[in-house]
C-alpha positions as a Python dict, from the first residue, in 0.01 Angstrom:
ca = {
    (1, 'X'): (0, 0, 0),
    (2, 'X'): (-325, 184, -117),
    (3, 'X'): (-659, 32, -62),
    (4, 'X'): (-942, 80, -191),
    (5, 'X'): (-1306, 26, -17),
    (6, 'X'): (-1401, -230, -290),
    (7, 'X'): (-1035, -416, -196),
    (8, 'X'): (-1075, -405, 133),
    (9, 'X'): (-1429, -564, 75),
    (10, 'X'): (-1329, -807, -150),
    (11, 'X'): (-1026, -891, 70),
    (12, 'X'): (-1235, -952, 379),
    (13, 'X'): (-1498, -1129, 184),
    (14, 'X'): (-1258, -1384, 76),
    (15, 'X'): (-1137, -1405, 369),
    (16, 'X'): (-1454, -1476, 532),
    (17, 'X'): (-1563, -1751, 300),
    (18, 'X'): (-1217, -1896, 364),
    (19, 'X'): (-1325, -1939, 767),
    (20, 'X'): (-1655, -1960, 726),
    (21, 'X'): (-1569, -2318, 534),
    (22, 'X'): (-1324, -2432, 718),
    (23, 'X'): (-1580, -2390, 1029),
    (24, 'X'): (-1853, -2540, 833),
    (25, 'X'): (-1648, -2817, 663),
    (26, 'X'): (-1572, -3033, 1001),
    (27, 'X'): (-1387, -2801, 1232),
    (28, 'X'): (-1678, -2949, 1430),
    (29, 'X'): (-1574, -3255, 1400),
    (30, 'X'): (-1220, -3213, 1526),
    (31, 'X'): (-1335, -3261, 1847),
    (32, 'X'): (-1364, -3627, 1784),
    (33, 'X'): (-982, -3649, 1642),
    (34, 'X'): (-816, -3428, 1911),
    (35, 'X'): (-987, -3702, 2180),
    (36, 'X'): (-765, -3988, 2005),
    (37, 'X'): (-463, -4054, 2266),
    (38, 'X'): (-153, -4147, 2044),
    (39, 'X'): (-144, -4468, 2184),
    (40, 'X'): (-435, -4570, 1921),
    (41, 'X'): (-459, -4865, 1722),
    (42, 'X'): (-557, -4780, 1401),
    (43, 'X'): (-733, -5065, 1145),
    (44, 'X'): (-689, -4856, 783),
    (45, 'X'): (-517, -5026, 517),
    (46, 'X'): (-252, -4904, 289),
    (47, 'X'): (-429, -4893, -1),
    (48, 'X'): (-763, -4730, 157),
    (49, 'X'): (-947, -5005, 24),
    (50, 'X'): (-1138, -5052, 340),
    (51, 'X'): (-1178, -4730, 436),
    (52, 'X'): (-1344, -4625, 132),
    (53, 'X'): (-1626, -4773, 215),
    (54, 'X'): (-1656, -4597, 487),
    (55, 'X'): (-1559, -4276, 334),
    (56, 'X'): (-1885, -4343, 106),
    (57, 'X'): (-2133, -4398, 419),
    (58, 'X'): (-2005, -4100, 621),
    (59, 'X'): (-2095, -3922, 260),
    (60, 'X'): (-2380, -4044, 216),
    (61, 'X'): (-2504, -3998, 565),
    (62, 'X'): (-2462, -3623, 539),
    (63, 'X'): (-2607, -3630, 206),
    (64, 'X'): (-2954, -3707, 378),
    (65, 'X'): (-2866, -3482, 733),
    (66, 'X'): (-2833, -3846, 906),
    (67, 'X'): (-2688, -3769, 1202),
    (68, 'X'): (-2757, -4116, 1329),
    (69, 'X'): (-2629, -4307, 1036),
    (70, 'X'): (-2288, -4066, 1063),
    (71, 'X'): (-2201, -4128, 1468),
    (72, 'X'): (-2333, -4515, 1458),
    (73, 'X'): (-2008, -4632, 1316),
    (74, 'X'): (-1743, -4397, 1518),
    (75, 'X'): (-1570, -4449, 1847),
    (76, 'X'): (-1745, -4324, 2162),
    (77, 'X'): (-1526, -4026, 2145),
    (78, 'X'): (-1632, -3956, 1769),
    (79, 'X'): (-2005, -4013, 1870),
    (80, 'X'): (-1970, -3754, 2096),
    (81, 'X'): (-2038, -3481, 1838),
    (82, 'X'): (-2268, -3245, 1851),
    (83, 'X'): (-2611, -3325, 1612),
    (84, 'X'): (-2665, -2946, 1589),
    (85, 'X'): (-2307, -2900, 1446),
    (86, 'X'): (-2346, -3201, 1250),
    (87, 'X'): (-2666, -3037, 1094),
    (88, 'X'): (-2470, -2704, 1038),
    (89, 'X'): (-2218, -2888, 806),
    (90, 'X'): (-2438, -3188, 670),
    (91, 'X'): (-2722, -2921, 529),
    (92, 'X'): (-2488, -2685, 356),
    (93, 'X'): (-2256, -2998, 190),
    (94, 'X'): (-2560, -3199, 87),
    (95, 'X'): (-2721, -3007, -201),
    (96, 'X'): (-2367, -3110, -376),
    (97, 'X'): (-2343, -3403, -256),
    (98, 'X'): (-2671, -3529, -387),
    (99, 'X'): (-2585, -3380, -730),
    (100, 'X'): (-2288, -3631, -731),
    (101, 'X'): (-1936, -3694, -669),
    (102, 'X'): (-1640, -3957, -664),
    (103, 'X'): (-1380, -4031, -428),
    (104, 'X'): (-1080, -4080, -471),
    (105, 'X'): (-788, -4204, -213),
    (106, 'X'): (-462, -4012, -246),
    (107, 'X'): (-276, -4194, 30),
    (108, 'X'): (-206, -4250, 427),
    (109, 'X'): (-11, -4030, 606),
    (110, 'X'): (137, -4142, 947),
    (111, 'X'): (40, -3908, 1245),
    (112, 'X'): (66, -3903, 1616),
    (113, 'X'): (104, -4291, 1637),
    (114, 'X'): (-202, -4315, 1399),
    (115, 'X'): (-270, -4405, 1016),
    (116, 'X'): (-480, -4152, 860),
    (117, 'X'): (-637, -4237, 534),
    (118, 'X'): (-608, -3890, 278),
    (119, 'X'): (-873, -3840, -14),
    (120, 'X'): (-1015, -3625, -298),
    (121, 'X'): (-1378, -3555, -313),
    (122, 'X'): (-1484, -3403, -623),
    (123, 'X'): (-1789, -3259, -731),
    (124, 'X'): (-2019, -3299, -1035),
    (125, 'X'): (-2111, -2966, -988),
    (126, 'X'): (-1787, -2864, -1066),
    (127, 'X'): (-1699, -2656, -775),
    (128, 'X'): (-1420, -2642, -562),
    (129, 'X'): (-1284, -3003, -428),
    (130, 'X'): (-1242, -3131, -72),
    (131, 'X'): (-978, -3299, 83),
    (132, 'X'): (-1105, -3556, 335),
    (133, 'X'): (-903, -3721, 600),
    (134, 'X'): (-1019, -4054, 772),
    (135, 'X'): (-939, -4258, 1089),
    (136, 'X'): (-1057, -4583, 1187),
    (137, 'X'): (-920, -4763, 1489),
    (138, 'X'): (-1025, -5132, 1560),
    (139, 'X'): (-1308, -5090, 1305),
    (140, 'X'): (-1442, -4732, 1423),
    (141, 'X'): (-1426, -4429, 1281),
    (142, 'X'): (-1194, -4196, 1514),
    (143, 'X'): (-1151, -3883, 1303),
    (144, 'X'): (-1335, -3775, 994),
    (145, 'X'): (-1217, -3433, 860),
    (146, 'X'): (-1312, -3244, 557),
    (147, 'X'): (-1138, -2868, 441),
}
């Protein structure tokens, strides 16, 4: 195959973007899911009707860079992350997330002993959607992931 420089920029800068948002869209925060044992009790509901809730104040939290607000309701594990991290990610997701956005819940998925809750983020900017995944066990959020 014959590449060009422009190709071979283009390829690379795609592929850059591509890690560069997975790393800034909560690769930080898998710390705080790779801690849960799969022994876990986990507290979602099937329809995500509880969780969404939470979904919105986790949202909302990084909307305004509240790193307090975001760890105050996870396990000690989840708490555990890093407020410079958490800064990383909240200040380049909430310029769109003050603009606006729904959620939507697109299902649970069953893994390592625990119920994860699955959901749609979209954007009233009309950029590219997120797909969020949520754990809560007794009550506390365990895992909060966004790519």
């Amino acid at each position: 195959m014959n590449y060009t420089s422009s190709t071979l920029t283009a390829s690379w800068s795609a592929r850059a973007r591509h890690l560069l948002a997975r790393v800034l869209t909560f690769a930080s925060f898998a710390f705080a899911g790779l801690m849960l044992g799969p022994n876990a009790q986990a507290a979602s509901s099937p329809g995500g009707g509880g969780d969404q809730q939470i979904v919105e104040q986790l949202l909302s939290a990084m909307s305004q860079n509240d790193y307090q607000a975001f760890t105050a309701q996870g396990t000690q594990e989840f708490a555990a992350l890093d407020q410079a991290q958490f800064s990383q990610v909240a200040t380049s997701l909430a310029p769109r997330l003050q603009q606006g956005y729904s959620v939507e819940h697109l299902g649970n998925l069953q893994q390592q002993g625990l119920e994860i809750s699955v959901w749609k983020l979209s954007f009233k900017d009309g950029g590219d959607d997120l797909l969020a995944t949520l754990n809560v066990q007794n009550g506390r959020v365990g895992g909060f992931f966004l790519r």
